[in-house]
C-alpha positions in Angstrom: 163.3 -30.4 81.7 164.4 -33.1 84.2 166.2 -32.4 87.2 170.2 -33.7 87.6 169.9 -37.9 88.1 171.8 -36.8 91.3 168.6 -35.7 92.9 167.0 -38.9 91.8 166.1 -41.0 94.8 164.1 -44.7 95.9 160.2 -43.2 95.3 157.3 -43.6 94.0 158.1 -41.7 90.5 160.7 -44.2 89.9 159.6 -46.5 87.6 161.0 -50.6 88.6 162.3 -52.2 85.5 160.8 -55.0 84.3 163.3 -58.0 83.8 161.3 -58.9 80.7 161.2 -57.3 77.4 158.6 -56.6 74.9 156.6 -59.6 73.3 158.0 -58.8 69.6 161.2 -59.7 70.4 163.6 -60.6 67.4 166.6 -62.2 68.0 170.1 -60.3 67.7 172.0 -60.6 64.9 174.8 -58.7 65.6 178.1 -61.1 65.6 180.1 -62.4 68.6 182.8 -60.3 70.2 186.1 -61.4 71.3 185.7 -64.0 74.1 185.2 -62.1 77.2 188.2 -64.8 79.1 190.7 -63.3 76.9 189.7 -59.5 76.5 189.5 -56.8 79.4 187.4 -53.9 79.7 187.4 -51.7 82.5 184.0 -51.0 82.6 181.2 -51.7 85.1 178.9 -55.1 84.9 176.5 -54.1 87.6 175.2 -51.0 88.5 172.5 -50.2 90.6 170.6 -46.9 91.0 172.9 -44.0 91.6 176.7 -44.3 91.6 179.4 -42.0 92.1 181.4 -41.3 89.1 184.8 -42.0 90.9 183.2 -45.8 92.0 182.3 -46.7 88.6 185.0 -49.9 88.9 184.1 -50.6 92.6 180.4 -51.1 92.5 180.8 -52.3 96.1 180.9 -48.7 97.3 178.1 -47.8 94.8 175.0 -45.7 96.3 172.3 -48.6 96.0 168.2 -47.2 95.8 167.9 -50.3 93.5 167.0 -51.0 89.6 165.6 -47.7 89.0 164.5 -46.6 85.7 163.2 -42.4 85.2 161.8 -41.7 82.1 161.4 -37.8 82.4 163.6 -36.0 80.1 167.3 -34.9 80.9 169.1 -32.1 80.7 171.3 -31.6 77.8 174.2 -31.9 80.1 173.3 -34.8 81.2 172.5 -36.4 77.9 176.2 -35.2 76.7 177.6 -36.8 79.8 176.3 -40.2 78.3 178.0 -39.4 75.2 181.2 -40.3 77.4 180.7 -43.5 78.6 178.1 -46.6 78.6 179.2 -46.6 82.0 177.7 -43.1 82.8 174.4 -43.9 80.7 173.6 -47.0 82.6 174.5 -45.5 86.3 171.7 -42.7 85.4 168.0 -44.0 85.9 167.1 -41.4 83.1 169.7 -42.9 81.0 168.5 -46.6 81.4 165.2 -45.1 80.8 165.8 -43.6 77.5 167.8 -46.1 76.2 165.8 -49.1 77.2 162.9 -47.1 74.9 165.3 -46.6 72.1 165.9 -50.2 72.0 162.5 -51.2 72.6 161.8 -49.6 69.2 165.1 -51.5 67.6 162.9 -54.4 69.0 166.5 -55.3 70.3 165.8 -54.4 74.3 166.7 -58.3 75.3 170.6 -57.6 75.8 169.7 -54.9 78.3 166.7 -56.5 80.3 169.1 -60.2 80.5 172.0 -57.5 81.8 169.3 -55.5 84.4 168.0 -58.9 85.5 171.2 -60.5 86.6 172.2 -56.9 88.1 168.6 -56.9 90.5 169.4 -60.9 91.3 173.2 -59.6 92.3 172.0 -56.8 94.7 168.9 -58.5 96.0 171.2 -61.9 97.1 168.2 -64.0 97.3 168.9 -67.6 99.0 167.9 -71.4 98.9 165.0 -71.7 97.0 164.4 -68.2 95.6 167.8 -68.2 94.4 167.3 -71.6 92.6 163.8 -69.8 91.3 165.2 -66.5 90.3 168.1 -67.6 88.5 165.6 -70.4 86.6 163.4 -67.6 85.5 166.7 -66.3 84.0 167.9 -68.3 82.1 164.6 -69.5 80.6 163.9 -65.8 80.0 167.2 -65.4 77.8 169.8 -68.6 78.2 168.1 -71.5 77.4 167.9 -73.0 73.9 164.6 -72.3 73.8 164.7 -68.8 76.0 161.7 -66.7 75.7 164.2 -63.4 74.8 168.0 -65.1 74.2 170.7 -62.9 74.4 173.5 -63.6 72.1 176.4 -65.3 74.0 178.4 -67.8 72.8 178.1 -71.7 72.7 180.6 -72.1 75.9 179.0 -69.5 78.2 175.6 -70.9 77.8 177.0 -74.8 78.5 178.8 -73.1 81.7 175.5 -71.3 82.8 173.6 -75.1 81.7 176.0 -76.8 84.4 175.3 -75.1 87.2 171.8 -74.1 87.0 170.5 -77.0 89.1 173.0 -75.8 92.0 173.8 -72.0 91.2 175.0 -69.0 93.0 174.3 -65.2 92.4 177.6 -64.9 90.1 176.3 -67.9 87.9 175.7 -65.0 85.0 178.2 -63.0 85.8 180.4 -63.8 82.6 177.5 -63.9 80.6 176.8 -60.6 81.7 180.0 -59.2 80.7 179.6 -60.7 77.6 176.3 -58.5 76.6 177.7 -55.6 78.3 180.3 -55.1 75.4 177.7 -56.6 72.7 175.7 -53.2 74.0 178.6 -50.9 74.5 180.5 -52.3 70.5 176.8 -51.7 69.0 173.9 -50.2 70.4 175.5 -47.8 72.8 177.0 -46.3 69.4 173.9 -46.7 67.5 172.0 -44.9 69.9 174.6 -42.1 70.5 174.1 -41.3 66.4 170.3 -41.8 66.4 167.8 -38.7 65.6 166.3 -39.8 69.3 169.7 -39.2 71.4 170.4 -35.8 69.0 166.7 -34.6 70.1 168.1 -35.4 73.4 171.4 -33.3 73.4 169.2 -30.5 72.4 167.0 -30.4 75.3 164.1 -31.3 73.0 163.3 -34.5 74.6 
């Protein structure tokens, strides 16, 4: 039985994510949401390590240890806590953990790795060239026409991300982000929550 993701901290039994996802990727099928321009949500788009519940909407105050993922098994508490939110599932490094695997075996883990990738470029801030580099790797990883993994975004957020790649910033993904934040939350967020995997979970079976 794991200990409380509170206890979690920046060591050597944290496993670093790894921005790319398995080689038998398929593509998503799952259908476009609302444009994210027109719809609000109040949940997070970047969390990094550990973050207090009460600064879930002000990631700025967040407790950073960076992109952490810990694949030992929760507590039931904890698992039920995720049950509340996507919010609270991706602020836990046990909860990115077992969530990443369940959707490794969906083959449908590229929408989480594109969303972890921009979070690590947004807290590490690289500059000048690294920035031009990391962001590349990005969007050839999931953006491009031709992306390695593509995330499902739609036509106009991919031409947006297109312009400014040759000169971009750290917020250059930031709607695209959003975007595959509520493709995760509308779909496999729930799907996960109902799956046999979570249940074993919730029972302290995991």
């Amino acid at each position: 039985m794991g200990n409380d993701h509170s206890s979690v901290s920046c060591c050597m039994s944290c496993i670093k994510i790894h921005t790319l996802p398995c080689l038998t990727q398929v593509p998503s099928t799952a259908s476009d949401p609302e444009d994210p321009e027109e719809r609000q949500d109040p949940g997070i788009w970047g969390i990094t390590g550990v973050v207090e519940s009460q600064n879930l909407t002000n990631p700025s105050k967040a407790k950073k240890c960076g992109n952490i993922l810990d694949a030992s098994s929760p507590t039931p508490q904890q698992a039920k806590k995720w049950q509340q939110s996507i919010d609270f599932l991706l602020e836990d490094p046990k909860g990115r953990a077992h969530f990443k695997k369940y959707l490794k075996t969906q083959y449908a883990s590229e929408n989480f790795d594109f969303w972890t990738a921009v979070d690590e470029l947004k807290t590490k801030k690289p500059q000048g060239e690294k920035l031009k580099k990391e962001t590349r790797e990005i969007f050839e990883n999931y953006i491009s026409r031709d992306a390695l993994y593509p995330v499902n975004i739609n036509a106009k957020l991919r031409v947006g991300i297109e312009q400014m790649i040759e000169d971009p910033n750290t917020e250059i993904f930031d709607d695209a982000q959003k975007y595959v934040y509520r493709l995760m939350k509308d779909g496999p967020y729930m799907n996960f929550l109902q799956d046999s995997y979570f249940q074993t979970l919730i029972g302290g079976k995991g």
